[in-house]
C-alpha positions as a Markdown table, in Angstrom:
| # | Residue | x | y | z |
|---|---|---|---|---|
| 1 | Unk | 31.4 | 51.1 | 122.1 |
| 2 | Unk | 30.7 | 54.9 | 121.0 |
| 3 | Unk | 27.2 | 56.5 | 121.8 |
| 4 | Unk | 27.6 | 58.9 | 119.4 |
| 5 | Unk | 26.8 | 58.2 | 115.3 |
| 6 | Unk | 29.9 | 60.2 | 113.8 |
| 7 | Unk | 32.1 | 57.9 | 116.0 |
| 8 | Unk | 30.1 | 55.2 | 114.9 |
| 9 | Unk | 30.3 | 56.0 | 111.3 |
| 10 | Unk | 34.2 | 57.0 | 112.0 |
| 11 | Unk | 34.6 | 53.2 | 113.2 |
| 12 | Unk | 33.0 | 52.0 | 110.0 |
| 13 | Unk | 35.3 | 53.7 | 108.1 |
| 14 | Unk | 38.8 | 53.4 | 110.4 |
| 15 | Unk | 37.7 | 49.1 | 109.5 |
| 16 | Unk | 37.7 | 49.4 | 106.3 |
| 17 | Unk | 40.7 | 51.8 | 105.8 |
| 18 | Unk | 42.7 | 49.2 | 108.0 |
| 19 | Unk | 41.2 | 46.0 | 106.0 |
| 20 | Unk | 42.9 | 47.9 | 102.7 |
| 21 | Unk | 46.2 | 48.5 | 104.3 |
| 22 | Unk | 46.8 | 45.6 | 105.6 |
| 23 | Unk | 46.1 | 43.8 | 102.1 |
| 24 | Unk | 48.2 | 46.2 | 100.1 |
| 25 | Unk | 50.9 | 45.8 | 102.7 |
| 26 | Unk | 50.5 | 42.2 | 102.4 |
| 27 | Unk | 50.7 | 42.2 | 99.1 |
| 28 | Unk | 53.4 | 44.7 | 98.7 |
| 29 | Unk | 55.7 | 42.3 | 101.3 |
| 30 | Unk | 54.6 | 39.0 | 99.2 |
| 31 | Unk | 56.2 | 40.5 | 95.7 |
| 32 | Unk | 59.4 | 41.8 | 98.0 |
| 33 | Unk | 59.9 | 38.2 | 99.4 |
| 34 | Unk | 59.1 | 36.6 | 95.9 |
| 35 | Unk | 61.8 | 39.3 | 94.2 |
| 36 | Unk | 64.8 | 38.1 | 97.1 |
| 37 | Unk | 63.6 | 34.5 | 96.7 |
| 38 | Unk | 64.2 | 34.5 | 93.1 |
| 39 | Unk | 67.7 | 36.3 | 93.9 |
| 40 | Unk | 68.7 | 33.5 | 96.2 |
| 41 | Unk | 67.7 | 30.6 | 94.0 |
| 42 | Unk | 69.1 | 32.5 | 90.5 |
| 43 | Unk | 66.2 | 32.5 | 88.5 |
| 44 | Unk | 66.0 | 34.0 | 85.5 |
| 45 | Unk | 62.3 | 35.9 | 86.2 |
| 46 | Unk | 64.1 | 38.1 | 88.7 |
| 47 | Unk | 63.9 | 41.6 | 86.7 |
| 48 | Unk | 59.9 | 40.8 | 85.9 |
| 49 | Unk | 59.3 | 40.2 | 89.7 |
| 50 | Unk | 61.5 | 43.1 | 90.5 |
| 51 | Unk | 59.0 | 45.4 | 88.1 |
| 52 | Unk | 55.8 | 44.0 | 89.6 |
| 53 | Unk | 57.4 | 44.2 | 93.2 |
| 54 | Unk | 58.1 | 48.2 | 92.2 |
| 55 | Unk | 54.7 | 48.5 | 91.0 |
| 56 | Unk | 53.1 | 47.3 | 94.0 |
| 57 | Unk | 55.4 | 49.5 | 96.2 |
| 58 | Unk | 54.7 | 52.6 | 94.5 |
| 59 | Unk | 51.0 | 52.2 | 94.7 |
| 60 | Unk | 50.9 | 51.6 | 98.4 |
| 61 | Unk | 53.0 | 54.7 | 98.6 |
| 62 | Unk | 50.4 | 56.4 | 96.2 |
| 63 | Unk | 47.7 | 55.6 | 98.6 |
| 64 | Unk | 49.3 | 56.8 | 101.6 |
| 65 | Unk | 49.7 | 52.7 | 103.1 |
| 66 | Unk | 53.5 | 53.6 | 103.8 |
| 67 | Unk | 55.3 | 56.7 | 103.4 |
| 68 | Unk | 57.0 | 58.2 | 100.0 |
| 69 | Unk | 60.9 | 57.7 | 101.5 |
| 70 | Unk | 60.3 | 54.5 | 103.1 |
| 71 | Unk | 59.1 | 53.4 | 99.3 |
| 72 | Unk | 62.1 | 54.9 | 97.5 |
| 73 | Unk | 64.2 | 53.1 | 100.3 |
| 74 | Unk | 62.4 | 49.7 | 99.7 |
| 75 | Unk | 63.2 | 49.7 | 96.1 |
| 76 | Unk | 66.5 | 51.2 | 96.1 |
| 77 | Unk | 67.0 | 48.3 | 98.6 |
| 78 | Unk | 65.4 | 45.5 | 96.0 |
| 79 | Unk | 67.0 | 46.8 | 93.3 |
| 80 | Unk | 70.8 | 46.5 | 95.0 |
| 81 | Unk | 70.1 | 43.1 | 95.6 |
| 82 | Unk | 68.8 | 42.4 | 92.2 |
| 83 | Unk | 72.2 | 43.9 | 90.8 |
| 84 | Unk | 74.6 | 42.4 | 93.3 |
């Protein structure tokens, strides 16, 4: 445990930084799976879960939770097997 109160203070804030990357990743991963999901099963809501999937991607990439290629390679990715 730190002694110090900027290390304390840095904790605080490391916590909560993690708490919001792990739900926008979450998220982010939960409108991927939905999007292949609704490939496999041949639905016909695939391009508006491909959109909010997109959306979701692009703002974690926005707020630095992953980084700007690994986004553009995520929806290229989605959007192949949207197509295919």
């Amino acid at each position: 445990m730190a002694n110090i109160k900027s290390q304390i203070k840095r904790n605080r804030q490391n916590e909560k930084r993690r708490q919001r990357n792990k739900a926008a990743r979450s998220e982010m991963k939960t409108r991927t799976t939905a999007v292949l999901a609704a490939v496999e099963a041949g639905d016909d809501d695939v391009e508006a879960k491909l959109l909010v999937a997109i959306r979701r991607i692009d703002k974690a990439a926005a707020n630095g939770v992953i980084h700007k290629n690994t986004a553009a390679r995520k929806k290229s990715r989605l959007v192949k097997a949207v197509r295919a």
